[in-house]
N, CA, C and O of each residue as an XYZ file, in Angstrom:
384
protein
N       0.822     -1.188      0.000
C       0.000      0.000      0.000
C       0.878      1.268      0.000
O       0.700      2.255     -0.714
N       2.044      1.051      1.094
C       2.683      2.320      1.118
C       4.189      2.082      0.400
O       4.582      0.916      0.413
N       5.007      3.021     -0.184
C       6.152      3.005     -0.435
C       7.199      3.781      0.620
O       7.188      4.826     -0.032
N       7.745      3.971      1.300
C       8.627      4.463      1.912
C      10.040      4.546      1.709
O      10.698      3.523      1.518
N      10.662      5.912      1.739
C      12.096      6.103      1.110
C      12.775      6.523      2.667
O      12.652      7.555      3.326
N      13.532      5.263      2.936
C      14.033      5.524      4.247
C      15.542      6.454      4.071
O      16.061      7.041      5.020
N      16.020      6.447      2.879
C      16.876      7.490      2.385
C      16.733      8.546      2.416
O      17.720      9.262      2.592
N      15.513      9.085      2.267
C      14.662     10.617      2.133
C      15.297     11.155      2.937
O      15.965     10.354      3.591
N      15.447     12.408      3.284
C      15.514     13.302      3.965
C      14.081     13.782      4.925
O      13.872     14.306      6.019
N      13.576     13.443      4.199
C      11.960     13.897      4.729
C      11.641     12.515      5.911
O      11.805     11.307      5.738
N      11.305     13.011      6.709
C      10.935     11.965      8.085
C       9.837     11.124      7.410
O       9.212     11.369      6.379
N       9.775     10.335      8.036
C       8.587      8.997      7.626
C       7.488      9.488      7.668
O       6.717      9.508      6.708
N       7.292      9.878      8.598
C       5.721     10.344      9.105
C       5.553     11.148      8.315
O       4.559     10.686      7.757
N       5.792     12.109      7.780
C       5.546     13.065      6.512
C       5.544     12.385      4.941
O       5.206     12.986      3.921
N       5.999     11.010      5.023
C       5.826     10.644      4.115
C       4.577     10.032      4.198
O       3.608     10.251      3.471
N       4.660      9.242      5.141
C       3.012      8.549      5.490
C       1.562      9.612      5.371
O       0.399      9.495      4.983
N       2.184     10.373      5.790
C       0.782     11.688      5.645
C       0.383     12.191      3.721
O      -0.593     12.284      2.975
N       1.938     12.393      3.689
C       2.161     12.814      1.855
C       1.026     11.712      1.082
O       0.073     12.141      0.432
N       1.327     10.098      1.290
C       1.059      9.342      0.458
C      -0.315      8.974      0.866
O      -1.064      8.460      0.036
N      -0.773      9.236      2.294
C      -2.484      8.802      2.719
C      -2.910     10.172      1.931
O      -4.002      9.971      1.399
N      -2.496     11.317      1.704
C      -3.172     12.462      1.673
C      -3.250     12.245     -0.346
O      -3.853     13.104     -0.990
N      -2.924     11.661     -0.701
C      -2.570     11.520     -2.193
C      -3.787     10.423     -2.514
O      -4.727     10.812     -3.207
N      -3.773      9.220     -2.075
C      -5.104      8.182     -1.816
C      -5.922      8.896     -1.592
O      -6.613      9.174     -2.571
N      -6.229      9.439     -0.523
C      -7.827     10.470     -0.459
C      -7.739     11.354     -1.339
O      -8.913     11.718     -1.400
N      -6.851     12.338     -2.518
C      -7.504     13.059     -2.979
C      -7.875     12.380     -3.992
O      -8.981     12.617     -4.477
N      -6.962     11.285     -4.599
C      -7.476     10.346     -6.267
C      -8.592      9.961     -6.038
O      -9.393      9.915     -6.972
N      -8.980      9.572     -4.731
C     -10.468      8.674     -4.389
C     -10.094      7.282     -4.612
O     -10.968      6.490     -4.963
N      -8.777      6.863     -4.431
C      -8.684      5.648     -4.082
C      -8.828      5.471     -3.353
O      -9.391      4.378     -3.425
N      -8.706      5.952     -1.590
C      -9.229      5.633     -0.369
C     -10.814      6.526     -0.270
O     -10.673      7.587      0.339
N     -11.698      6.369     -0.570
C     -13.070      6.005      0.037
C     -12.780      6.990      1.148
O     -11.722      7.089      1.770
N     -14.292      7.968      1.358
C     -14.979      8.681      2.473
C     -15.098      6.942      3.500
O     -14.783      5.809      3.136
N     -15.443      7.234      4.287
C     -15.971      6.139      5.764
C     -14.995      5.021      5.393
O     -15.510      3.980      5.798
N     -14.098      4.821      4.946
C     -12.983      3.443      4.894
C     -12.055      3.871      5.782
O     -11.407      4.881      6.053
N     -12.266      2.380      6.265
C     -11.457      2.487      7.305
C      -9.745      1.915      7.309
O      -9.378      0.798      6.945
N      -9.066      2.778      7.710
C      -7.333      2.508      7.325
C      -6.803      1.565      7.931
O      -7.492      1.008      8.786
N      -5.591      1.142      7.720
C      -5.357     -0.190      8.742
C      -5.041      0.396      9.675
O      -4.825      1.605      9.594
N      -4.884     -0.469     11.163
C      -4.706     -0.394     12.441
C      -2.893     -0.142     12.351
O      -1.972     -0.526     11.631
N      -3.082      0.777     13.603
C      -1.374      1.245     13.485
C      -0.779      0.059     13.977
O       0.223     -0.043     13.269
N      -0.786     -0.853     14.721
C       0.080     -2.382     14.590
C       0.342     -2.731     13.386
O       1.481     -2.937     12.965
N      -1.018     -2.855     12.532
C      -0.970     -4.111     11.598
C       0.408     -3.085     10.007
O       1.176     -3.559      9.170
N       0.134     -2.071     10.266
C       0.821     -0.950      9.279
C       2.346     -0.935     10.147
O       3.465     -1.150      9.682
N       2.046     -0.678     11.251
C       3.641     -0.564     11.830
C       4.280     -2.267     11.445
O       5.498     -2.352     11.290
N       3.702     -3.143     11.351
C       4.511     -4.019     11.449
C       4.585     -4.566      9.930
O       5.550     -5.289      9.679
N       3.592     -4.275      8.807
C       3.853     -4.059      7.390
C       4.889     -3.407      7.122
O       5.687     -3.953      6.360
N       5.221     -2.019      7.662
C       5.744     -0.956      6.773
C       7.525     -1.124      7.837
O       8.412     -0.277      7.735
N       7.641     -2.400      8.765
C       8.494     -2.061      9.949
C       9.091     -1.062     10.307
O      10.317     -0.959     10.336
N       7.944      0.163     10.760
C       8.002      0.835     11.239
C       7.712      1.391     13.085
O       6.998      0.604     13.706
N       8.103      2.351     13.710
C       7.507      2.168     14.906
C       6.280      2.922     14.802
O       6.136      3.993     14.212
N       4.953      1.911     15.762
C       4.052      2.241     15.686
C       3.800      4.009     16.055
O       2.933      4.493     15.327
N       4.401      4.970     17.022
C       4.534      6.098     17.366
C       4.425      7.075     15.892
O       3.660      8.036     15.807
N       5.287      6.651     14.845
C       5.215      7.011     13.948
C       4.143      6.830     13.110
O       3.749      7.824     12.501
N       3.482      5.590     12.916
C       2.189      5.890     12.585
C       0.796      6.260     13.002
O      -0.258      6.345     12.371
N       1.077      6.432     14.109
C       0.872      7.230     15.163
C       0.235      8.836     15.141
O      -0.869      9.249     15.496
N       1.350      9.504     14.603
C       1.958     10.776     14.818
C       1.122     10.787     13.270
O       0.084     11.436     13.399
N       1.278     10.289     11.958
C       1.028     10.393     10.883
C      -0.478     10.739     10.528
O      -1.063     11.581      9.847
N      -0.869      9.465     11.482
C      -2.574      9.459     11.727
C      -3.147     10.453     12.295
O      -4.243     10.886     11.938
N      -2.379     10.974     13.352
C      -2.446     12.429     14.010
C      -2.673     13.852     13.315
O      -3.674     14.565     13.248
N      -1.653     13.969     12.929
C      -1.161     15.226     11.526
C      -2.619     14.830     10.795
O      -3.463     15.561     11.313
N      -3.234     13.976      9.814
C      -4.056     13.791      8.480
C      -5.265     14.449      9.305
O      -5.827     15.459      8.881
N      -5.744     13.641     10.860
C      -6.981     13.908     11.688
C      -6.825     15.467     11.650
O      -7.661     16.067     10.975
N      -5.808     16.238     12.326
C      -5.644     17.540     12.195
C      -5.679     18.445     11.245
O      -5.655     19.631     11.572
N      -5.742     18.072      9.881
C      -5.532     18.544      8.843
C      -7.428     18.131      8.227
O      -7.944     18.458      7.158
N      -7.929     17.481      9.171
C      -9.272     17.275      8.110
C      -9.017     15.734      7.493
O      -9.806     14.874      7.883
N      -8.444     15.516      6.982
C      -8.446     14.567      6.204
C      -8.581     12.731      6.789
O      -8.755     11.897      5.901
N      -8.491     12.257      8.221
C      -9.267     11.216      8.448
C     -10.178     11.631     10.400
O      -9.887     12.508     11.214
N     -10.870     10.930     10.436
C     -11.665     11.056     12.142
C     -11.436      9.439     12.488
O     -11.316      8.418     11.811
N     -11.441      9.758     13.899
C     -11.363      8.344     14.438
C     -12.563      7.395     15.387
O     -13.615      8.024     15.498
N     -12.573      6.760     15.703
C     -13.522      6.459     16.673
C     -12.815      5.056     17.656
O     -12.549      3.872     17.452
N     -12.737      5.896     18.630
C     -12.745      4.945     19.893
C     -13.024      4.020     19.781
O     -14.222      3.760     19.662
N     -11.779      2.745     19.752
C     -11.793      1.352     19.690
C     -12.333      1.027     18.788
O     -12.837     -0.074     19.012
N     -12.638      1.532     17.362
C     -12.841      1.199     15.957
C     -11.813      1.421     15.334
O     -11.429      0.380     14.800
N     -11.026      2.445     15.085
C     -10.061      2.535     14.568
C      -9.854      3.980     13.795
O     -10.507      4.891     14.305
N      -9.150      4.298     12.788
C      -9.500      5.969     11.882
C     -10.069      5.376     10.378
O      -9.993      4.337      9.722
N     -10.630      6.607     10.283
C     -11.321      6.017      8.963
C     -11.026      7.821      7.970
O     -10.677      8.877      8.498
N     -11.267      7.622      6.772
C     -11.275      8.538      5.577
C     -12.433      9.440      5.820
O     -13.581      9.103      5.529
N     -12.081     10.772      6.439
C     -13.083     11.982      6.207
C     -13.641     12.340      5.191
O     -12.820     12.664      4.333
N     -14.984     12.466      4.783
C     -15.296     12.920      3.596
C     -15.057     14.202      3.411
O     -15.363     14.874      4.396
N     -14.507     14.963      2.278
C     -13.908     15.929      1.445
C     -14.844     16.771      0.608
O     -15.442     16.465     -0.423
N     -14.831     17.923      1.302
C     -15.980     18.871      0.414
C     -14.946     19.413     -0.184
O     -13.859     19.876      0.162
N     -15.530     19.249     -1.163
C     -15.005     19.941     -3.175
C     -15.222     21.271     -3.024
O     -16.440     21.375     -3.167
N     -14.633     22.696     -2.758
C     -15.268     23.455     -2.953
C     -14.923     24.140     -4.553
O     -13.831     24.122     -5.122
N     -16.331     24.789     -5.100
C     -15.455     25.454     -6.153
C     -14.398     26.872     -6.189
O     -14.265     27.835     -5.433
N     -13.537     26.316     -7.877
C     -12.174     27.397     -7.215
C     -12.824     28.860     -6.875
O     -12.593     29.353     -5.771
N     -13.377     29.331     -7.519
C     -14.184     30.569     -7.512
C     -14.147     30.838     -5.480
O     -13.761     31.801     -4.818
N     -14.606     29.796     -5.157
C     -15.598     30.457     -3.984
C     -14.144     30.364     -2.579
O     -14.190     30.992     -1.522
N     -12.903     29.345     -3.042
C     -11.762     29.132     -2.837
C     -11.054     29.951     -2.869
O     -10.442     30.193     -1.828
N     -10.749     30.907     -4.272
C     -10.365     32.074     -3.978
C     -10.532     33.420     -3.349
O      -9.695     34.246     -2.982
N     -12.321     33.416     -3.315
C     -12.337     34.388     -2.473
C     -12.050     34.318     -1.057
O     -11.936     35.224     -0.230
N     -11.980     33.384     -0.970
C     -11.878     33.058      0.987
C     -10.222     33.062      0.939
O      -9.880     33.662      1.958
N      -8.965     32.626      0.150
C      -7.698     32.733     -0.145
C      -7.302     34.526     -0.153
O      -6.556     35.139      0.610
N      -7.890     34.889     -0.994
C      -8.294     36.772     -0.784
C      -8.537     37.363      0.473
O      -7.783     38.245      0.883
N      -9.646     36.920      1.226
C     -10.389     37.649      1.682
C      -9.179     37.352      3.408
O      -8.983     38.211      4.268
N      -8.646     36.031      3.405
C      -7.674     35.681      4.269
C      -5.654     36.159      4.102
O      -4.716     36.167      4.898
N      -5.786     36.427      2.895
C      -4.527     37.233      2.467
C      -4.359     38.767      3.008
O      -3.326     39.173      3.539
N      -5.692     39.668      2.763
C      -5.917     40.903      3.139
C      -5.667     41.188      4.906
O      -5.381     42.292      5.369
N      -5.835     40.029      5.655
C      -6.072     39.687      6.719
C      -4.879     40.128      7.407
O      -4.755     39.933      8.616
């Protein structure tokens, strides 16, 4: 599922966020789908779980997944806005 460049310069967890955040915008990961469990990914990707962790953290903060207590995180659904109505709020927050 995931590729990871442990060479990168860029920390893991930013990669993990980069590449979940890339799946939700193609719509390969699905609104209400639910992601794997940070064990079953930490021990796929042999990574430490903290780190996927922290990754899952950052996306929730950013909008992009919610979690639920002892279910697990799942894919936030994504309002489309149009660019039009995008830029004015980009404007109207620039002037700011």
């Amino acid at each position: 599922m995931f590729q990871l460049d442990v060479r990168s310069r860029k920390p893991i967890y930013e990669q993990l966020v980069d590449k979940i955040k890339e799946l939700i915008i193609t719509q390969i990961l699905k609104p209400d789908e639910q992601l794997p469990s940070i064990r079953m990914l930490s021990s796929q990707l042999t990574v430490n779980p903290n780190t996927i962790q922290r990754a899952y953290r950052e996306l929730e903060n950013q909008g992009y997944l919610y979690s639920i207590k002892g279910k697990g995180n799942f894919v936030a659904a994504i309002v489309h806005m149009p660019n039009e109505q995008k830029l004015t709020e980009l404007k109207a927050e620039i002037k700011k």
